[in-house]
C-alpha positions as CSV (number, residue, x, y, z in Angstrom):
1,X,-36.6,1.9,-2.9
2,X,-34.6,5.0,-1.8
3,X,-32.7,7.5,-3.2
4,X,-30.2,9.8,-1.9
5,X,-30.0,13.2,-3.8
6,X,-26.4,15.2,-3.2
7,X,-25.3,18.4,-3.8
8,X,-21.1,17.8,-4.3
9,X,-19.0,20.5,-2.7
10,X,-19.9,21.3,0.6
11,X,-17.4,21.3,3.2
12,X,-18.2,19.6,6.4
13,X,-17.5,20.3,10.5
14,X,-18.2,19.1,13.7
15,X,-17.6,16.0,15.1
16,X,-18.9,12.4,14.7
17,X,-18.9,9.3,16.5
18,X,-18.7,6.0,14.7
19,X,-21.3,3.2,15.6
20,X,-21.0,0.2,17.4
21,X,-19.1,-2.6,15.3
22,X,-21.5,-4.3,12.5
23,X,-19.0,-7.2,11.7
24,X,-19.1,-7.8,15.9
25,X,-22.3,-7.6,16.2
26,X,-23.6,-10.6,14.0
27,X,-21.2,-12.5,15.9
28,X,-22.0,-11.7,19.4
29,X,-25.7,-11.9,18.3
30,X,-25.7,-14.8,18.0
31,X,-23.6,-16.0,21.1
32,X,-26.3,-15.3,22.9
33,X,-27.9,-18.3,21.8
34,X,-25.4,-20.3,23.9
35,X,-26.9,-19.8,27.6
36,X,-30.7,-19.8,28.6
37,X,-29.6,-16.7,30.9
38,X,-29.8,-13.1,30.0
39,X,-27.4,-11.4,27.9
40,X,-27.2,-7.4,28.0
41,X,-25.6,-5.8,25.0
42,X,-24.6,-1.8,24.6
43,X,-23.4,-0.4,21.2
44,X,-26.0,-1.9,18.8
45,X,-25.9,-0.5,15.6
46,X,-29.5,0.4,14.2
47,X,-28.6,-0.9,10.5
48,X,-31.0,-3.5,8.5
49,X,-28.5,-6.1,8.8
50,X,-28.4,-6.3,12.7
51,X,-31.7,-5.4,12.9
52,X,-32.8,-8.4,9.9
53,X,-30.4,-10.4,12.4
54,X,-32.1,-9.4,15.8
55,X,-35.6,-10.1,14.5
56,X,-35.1,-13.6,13.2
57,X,-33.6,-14.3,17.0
58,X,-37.0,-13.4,18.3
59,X,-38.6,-15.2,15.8
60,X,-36.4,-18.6,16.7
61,X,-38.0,-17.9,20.3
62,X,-35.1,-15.6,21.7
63,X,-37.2,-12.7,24.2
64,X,-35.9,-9.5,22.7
65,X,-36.0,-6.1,25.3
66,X,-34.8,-3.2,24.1
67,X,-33.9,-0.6,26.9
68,X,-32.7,2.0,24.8
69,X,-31.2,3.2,21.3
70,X,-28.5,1.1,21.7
71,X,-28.9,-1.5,24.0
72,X,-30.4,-4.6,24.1
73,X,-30.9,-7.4,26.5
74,X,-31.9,-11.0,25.5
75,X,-33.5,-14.1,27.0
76,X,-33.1,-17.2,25.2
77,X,-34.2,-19.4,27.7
78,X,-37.1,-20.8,24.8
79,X,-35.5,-21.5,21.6
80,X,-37.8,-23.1,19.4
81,X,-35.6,-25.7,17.1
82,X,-38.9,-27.0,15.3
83,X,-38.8,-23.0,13.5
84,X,-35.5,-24.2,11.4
85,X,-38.5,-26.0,9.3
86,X,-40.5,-23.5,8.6
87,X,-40.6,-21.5,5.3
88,X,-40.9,-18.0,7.6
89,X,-37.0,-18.9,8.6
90,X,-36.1,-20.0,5.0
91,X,-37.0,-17.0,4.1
92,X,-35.4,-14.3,6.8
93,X,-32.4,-16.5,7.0
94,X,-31.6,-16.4,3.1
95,X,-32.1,-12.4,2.9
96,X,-29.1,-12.5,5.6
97,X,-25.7,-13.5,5.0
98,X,-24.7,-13.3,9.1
99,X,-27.6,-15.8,9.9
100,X,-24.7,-18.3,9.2
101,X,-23.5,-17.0,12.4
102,X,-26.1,-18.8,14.4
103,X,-25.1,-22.8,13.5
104,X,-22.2,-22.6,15.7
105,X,-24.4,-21.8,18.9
106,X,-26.9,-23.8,17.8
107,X,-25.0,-26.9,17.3
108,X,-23.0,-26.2,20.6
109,X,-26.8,-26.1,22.6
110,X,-29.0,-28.5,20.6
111,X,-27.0,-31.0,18.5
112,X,-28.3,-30.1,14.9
113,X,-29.0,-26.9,12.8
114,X,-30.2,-26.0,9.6
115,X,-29.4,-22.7,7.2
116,X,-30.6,-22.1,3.8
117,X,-28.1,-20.4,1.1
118,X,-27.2,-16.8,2.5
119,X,-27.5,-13.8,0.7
120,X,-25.6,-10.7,1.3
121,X,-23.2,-8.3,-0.6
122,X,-22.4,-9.8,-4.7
123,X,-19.2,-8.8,-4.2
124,X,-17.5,-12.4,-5.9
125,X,-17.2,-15.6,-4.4
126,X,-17.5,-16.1,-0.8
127,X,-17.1,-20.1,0.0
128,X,-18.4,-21.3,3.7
129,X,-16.3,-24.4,3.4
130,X,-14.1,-23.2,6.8
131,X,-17.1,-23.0,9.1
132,X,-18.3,-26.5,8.0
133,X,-14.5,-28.4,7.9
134,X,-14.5,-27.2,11.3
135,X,-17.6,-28.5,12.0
136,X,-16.6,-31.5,11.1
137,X,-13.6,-31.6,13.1
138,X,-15.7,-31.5,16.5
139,X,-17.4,-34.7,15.1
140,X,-20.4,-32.9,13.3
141,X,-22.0,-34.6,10.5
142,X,-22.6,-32.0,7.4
143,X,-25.0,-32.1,3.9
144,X,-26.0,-29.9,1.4
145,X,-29.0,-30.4,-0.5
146,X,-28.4,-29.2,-3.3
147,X,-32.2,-29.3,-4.6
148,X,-33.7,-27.0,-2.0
149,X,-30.1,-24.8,-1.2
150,X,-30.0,-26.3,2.7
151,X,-27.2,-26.3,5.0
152,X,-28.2,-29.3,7.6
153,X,-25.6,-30.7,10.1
154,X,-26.2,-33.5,13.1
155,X,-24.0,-32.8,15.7
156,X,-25.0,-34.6,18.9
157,X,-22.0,-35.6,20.0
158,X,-19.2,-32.8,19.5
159,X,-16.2,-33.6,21.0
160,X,-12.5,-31.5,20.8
161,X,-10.2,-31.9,18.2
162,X,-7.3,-30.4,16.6
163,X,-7.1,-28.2,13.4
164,X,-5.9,-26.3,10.8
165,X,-7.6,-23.9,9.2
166,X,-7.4,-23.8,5.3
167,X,-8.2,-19.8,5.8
168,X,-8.1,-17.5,8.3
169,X,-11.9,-16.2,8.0
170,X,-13.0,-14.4,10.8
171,X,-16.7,-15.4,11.1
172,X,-15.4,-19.0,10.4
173,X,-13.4,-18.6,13.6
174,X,-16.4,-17.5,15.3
175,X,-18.7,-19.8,14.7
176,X,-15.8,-22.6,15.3
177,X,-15.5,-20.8,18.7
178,X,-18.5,-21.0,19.6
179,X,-19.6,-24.4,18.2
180,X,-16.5,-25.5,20.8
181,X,-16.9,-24.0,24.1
182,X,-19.5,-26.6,25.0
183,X,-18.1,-29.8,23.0
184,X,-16.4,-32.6,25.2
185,X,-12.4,-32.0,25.8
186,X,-10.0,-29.6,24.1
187,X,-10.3,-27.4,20.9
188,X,-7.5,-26.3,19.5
189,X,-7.5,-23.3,16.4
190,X,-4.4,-22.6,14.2
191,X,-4.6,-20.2,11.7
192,X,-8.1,-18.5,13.6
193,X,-8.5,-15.2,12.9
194,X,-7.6,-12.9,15.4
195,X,-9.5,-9.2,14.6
196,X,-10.6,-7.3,17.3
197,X,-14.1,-8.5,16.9
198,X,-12.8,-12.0,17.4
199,X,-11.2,-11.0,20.7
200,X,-14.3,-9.4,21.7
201,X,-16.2,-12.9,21.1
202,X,-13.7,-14.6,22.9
203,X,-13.3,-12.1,26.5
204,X,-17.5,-12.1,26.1
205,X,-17.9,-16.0,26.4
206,X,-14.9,-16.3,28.8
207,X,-17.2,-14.3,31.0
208,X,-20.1,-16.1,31.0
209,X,-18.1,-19.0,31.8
210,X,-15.7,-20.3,29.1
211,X,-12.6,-21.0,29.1
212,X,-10.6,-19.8,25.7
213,X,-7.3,-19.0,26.2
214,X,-4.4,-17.9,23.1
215,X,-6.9,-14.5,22.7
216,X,-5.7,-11.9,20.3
217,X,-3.2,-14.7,18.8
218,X,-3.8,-17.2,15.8
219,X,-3.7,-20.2,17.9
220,X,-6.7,-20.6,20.5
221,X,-7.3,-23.2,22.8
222,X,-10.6,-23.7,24.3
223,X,-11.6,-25.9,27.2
224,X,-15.2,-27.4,26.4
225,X,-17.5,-26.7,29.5
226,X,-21.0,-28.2,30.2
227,X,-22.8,-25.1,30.0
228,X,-22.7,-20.8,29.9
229,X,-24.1,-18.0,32.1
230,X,-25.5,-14.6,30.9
231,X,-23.2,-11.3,31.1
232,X,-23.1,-7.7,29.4
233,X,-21.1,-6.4,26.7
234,X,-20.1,-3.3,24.9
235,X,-19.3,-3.2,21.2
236,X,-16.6,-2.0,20.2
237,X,-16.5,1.3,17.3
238,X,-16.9,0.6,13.9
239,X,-13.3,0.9,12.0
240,X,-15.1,0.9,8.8
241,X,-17.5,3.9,9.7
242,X,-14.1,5.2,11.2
243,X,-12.2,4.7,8.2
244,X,-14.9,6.0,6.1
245,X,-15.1,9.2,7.7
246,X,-11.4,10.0,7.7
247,X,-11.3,9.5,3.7
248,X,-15.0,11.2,3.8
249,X,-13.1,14.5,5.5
250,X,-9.8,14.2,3.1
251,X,-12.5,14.4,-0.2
252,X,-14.4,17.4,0.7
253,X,-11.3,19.5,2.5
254,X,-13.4,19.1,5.7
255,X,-12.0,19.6,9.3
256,X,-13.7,16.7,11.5
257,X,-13.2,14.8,14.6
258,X,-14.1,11.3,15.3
259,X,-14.9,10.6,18.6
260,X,-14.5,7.5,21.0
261,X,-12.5,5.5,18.3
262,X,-11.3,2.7,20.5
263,X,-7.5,3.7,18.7
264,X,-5.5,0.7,19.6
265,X,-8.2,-1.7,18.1
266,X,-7.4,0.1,14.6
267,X,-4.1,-1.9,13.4
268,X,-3.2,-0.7,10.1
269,X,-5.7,2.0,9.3
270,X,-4.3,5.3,10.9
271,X,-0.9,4.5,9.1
272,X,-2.9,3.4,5.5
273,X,-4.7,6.8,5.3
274,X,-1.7,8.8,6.9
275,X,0.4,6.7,3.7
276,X,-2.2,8.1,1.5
277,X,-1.4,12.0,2.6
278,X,-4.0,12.4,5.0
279,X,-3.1,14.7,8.1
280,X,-4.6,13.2,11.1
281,X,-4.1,13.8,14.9
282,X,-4.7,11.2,17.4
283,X,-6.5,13.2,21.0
284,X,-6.5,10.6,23.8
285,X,-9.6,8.7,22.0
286,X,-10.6,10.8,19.3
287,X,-9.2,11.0,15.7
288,X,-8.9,14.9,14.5
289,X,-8.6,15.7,10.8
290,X,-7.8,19.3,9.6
291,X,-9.1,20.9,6.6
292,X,-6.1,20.5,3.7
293,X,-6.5,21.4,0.0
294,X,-4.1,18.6,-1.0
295,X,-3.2,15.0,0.1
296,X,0.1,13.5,-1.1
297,X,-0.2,9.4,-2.0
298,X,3.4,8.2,-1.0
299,X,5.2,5.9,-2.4
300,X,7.8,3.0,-1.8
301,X,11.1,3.8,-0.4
302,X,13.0,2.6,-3.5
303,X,10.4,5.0,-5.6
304,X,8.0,2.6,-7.0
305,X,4.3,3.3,-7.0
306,X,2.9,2.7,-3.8
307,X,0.4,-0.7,-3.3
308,X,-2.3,-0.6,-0.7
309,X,-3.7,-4.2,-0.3
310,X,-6.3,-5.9,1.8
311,X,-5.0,-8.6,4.4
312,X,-5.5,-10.7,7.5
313,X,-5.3,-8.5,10.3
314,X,-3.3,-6.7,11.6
315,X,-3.6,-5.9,7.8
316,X,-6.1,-3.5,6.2
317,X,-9.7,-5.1,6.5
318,X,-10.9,-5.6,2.7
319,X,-13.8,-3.2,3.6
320,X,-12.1,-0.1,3.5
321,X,-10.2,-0.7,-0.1
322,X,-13.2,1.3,-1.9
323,X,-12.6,3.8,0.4
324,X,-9.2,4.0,-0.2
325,X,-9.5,4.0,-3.8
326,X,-12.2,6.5,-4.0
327,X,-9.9,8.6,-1.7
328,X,-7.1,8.3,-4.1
329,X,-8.7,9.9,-7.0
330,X,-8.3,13.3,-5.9
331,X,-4.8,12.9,-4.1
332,X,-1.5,14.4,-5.8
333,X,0.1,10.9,-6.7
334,X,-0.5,7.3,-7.8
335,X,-1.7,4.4,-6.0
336,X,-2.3,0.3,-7.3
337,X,-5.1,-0.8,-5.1
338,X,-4.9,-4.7,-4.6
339,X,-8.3,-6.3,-3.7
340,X,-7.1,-10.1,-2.8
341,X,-10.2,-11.5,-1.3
342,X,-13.2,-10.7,-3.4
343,X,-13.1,-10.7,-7.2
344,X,-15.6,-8.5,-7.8
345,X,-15.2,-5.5,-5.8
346,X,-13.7,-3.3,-8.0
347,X,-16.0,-3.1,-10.4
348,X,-18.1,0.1,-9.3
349,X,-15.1,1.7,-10.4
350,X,-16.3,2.6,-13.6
351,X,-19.0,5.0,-12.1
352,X,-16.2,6.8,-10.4
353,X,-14.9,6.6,-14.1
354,X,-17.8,8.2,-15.4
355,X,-17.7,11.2,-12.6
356,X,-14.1,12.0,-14.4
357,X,-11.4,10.1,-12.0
358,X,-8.7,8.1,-14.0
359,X,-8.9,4.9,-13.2
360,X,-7.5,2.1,-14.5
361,X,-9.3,-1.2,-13.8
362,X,-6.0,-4.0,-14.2
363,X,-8.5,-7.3,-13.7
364,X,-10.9,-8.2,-11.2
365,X,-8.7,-8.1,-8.3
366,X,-6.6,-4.5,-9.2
367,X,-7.1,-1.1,-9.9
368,X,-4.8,1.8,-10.7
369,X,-5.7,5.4,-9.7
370,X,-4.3,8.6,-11.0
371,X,-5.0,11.3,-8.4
372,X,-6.5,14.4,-10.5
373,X,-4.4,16.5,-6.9
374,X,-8.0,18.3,-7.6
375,X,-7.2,20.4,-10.7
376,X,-10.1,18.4,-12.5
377,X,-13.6,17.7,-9.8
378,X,-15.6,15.2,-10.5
379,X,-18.5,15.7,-11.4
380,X,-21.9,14.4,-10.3
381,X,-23.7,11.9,-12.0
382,X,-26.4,9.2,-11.4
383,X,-25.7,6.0,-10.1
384,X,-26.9,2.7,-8.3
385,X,-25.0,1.3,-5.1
386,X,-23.7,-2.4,-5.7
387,X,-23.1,-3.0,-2.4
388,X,-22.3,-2.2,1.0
389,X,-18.8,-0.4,0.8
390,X,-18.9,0.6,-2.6
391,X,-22.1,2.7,-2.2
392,X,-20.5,4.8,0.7
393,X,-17.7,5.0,-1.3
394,X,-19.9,6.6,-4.5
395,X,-21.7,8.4,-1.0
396,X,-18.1,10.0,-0.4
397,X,-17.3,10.4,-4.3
398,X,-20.7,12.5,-4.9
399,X,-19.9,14.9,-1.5
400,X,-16.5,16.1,-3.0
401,X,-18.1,15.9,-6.7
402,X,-19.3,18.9,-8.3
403,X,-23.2,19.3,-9.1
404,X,-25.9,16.5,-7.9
405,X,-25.5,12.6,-7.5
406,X,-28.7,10.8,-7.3
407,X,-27.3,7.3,-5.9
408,X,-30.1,4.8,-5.9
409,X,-30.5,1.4,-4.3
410,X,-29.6,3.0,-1.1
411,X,-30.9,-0.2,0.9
412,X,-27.4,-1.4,0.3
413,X,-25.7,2.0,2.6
414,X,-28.6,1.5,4.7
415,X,-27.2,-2.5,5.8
416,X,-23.8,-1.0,7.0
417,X,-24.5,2.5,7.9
418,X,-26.4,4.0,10.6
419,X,-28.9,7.0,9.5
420,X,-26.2,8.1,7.7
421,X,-27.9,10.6,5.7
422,X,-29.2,12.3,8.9
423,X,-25.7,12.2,10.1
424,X,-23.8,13.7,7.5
425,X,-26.6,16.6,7.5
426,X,-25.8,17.6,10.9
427,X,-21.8,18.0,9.5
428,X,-23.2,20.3,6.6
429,X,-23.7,17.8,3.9
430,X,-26.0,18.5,1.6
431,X,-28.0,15.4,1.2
432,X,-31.6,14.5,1.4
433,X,-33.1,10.8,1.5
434,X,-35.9,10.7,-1.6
């Protein structure tokens, strides 16, 4: 197990680019799983998740190239149904929430799937029950065995059908997608997510020969079609590296620019941090933000504290709340943070606590911050990462903190985050992987 070792304080410089998409990539993964013709795919990020996720493709019998850092192409021409038995995919599919991405494809090519229990992030509940009740509207039959924790669903006849989804999840609507573009007849989607990574899903499989229509909208119609070619694809940038890095450069009074940003696939996120007193300048592409000793949290125009909150988009994508929060200790100002999706999110607060913000934790789903507008640093401390976005949120925390951080359970940073420690060196951080 790692540990990263910081020294708080340093100011940063330079430029960064984000990496390709993680939340796209388990989707579009897996898509390729839907045509026995090659698939080329640019923008790869090199984090465990993607990789856990690229590995147990070639172990279902998917031929993985890799032509460079970032690209991909693969051939899954072979796919070996019989390997849903074995205890080797029991294994690699539980240690990996997004291998629930690949039912929908599989169902759509071969009638019948399998998945044990997923892991991932224990960040509160987080039900499946929208990927399987639209399952079952294209005619699949579902179980769970509740003994051995399997997922198994029969669906050798999908057919069209109408529905209604009970909540607009975004790899839900993915793997609905693309359990549907090979049933019989017409699929139609209300309430389907509609991020930017679902779009991308959606103009990647209408390329290789489907025929979705209603994308960037919550209402999708797809025309089943007998079968799907190969293409390539480009993902698209990360908007939680991005936002990351913005709050990252408003903690330690850095100057830094973020390159090739992809700017109109942001939504909310430019206005959230600019809301939070953070001076940024859009440059054709790129995201600039100048060195400033203090950030201003505004607040409501009849005066009341301000409330940032997590929603569907265009909203602000629950993954970037922590950093928010985490941002918001050291701002002149106040700020309730409003985590509606997960009920346990909030509570790496209290190491944040312990570094000296003031932080009041309200209930699971709410937290309000009292910026310390810098008079008081925080100060470094040791502390384990939880989870995905709350560790690079303690990552952010200890490189505006004064003294050393140790933050252990680094795995966690290491899922979302590509070589982020040898990234942030090359800005000036002062940060070493132990």
């Amino acid at each position: 197990m790692s540990i990263f070792k910081i020294q708080g304080g340093a100011k940063l410089s330079g430029s960064i680019e984000a990496q390709g998409a993680k939340n796209e990539a388990l989707q579009i993964l897996c898509a390729v799983l839907l045509t026995p013709e090659e698939v080329t795919i640019h923008k790869v990020p090199n984090i465990r998740d993607v990789n856990k996720l690229i590995d147990l493709l070639g172990s279902m019998g998917v031929k993985v190239t890799q032509l460079s850092e970032e690209s991909y192409k693969f051939k899954a021409s072979n796919v070996d149904v019989n390997y849903l038995e074995t205890a080797e995919y029991t294994q690699k599919a539980a240690s990996l929430r997004g291998s629930i991405m690949v039912l929908g494809p599989l169902l759509a090519r071969y009638g019948k799937a399998r998945i044990p229990q997923p892991g991932g992030d224990k960040i509160g509940r987080r039900r499946l029950d929208t990927h399987f009740l639209g399952f079952q509207n294209l005619g699949a039959k579902f179980n769970f065995n509740a003994k051995t924790s399997f997922y198994e669903i029969d669906a050798s006849n999908l057919h069209g059908a109408y529905m209604l989804l009970d909540e607009a999840s975004v790899t839900g609507t993915a793997n609905i997608i693309m359990a549907a573009v090979l049933a019989n007849g017409k699929t139609t989607i209300y309430n389907a997510a509609c991020e930017p990574y679902i779009q991308q899903l959606c103009k990647m499989l209408n390329r290789m020969g489907a025929k979705i229509t209603g994308v960037g909208s919550n209402l999708l119609t797809i025309e089943g079609v007998d079968s799907l070619g190969g293409t390539e694809h480009t993902m698209l940038p990360d908007m939680i590296e991005i936002g990351s890095f913005i709050g990252m450069a408003a903690m330690t009074q850095s100057s830094l620019t973020i390159k090739n940003t992809s700017i109109e696939n942001l939504g909310m996120i430019p206005t959230v941090f600019k809301r939070m007193g953070v001076h940024l300048e859009v440059k054709g592409d790129d995201i600039f933000i100048p060195e400033q000793e203090h950030y201003v949290i505004d607040s409501f125009i009849d005066g009341s504290i301000l409330t940032v909150a997590d929603a569907p988009w265009p909203g602000l994508t629950p993954d970037l709340l922590s950093i928010v929060l985490v941002m918001a200790t050291q701002a002149q100002g106040t700020v309730l943070i409003h985590q509606k999706m997960f009920e346990s999110r909030l509570f790496f607060v209290d190491k944040l606590i312990d570094m000296g913000a003031k932080i009041i934790l309200c209930d699971p789903h709410r937290a309000t911050v009292i910026g310390l507008d810098r008079q008081i640093p925080l100060r470094g401390i040791k502390m384990t990462s939880p989870d995905i976005r709350a560790g690079v949120a303690l990552l952010i925390a200890a490189l505006s903190a004064e003294g050393e951080s140790e933050i252990s359970n680094v795995e966690q940073i290491d899922r979302g985050y590509q070589n982020i420690d040898t990234r942030l060196k090359a800005l000036g951080a002062q940060i070493e992987r132990i």
